[in-house]
C-alpha positions as CSV (number, residue, x, y, z in Angstrom):
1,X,17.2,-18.3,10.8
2,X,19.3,-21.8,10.3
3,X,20.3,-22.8,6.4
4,X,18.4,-25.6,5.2
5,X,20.7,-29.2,5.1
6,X,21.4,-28.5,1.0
7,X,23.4,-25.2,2.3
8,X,21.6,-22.7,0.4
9,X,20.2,-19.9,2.7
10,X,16.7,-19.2,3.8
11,X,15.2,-16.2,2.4
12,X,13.9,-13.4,4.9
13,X,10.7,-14.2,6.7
14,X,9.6,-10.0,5.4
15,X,11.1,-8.3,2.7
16,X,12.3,-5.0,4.0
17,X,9.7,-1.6,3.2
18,X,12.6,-0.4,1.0
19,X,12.9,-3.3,-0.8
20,X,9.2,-3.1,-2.0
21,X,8.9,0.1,-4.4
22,X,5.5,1.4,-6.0
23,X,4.7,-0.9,-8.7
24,X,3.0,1.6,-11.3
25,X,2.1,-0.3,-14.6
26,X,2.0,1.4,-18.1
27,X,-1.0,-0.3,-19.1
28,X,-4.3,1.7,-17.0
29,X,-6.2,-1.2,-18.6
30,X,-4.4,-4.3,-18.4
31,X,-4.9,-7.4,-16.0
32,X,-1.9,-6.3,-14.1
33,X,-3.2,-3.5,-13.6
34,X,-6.5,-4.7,-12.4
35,X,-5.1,-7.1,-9.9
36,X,-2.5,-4.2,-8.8
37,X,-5.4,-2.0,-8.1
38,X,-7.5,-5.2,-6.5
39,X,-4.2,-5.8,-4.1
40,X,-4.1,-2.1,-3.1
41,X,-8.0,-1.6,-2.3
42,X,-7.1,-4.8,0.4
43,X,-4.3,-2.9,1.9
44,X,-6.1,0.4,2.3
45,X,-9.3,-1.6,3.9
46,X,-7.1,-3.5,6.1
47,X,-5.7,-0.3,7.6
48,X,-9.3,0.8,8.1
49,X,-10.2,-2.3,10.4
50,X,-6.6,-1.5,12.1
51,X,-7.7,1.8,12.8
52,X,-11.2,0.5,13.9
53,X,-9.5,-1.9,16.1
54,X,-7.1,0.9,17.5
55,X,-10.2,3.2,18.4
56,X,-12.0,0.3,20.3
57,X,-8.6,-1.0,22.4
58,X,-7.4,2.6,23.3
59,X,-10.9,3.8,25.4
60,X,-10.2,-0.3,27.2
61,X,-8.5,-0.2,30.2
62,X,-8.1,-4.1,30.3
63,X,-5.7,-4.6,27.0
64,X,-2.5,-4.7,28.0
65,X,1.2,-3.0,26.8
66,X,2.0,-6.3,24.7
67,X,-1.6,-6.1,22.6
68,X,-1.0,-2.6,22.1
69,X,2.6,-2.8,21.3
70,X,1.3,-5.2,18.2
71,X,-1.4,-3.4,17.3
72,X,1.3,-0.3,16.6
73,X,3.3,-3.1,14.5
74,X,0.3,-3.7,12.4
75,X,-0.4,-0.4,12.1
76,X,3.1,0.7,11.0
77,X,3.1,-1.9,8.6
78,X,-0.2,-0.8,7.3
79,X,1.2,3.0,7.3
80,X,4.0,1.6,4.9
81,X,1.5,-0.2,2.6
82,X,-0.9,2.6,2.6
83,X,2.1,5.4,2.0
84,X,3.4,2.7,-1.0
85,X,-0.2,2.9,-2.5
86,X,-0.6,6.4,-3.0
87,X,3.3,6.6,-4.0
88,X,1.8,4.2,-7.2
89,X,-0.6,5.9,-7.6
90,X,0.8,8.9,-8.1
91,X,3.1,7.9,-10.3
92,X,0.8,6.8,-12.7
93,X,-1.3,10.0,-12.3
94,X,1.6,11.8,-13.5
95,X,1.0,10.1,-16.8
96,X,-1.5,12.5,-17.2
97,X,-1.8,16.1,-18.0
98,X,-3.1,18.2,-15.2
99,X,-7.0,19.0,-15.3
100,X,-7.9,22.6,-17.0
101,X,-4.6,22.4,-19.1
102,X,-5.6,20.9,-22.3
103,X,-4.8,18.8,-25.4
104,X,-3.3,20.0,-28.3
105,X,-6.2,21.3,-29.5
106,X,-6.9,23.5,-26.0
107,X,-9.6,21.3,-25.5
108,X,-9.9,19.8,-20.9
109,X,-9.0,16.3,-21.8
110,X,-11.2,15.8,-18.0
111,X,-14.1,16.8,-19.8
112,X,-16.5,15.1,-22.5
């Protein structure tokens, strides 16, 4: 990619997978939180509909090396997503003690 006239130069058009790590949040409740958990239900359905998509085009004998070839970019990029999803997510699972262990007082912190 060129640099702009003023010299500075263009950022990537994609970050790189390892430049986006898990973003677990402290606060369960917050509105960071929320929208974190919002953005990751749209990346796990959008893999869905990839895999959807990959069911229908592999039984066609009409699509052609190029349609599947980006149909296995998608879905690589949707592997990466989905894999960074449950990495968050169970990172802030570990926040929590295991079920059937207990609080201080013995008592299943899981159960009412």
């Amino acid at each position: 990619m060129n640099a702009p006239a003023t010299g500075v130069p263009c950022p990537p058009t994609r970050p790189e997978p390892a430049a986006r790590p898990p973003l677990p949040t402290r606060d369960a409740a917050g509105r960071a939180s929320r929208l974190l958990h919002r953005v990751e239900d749209v990346q796990l359905d959008a893999a869905l509909v990839l895999l959807g998509h990959a069911a229908d085009m592999v039984d066609d004998r009409r699509v052609t090396d190029d349609q599947l070839r980006y149909l296995v970019r998608r879905m690589a990029e949707a592997l990466r997503e989905v894999h960074r999803v449950a990495e968050a997510r169970g990172a802030r699972l570990s926040a929590f003690p295991p079920v059937g262990e207990g609080g201080p007082d013995g008592a299943d912190p899981a159960v009412p």
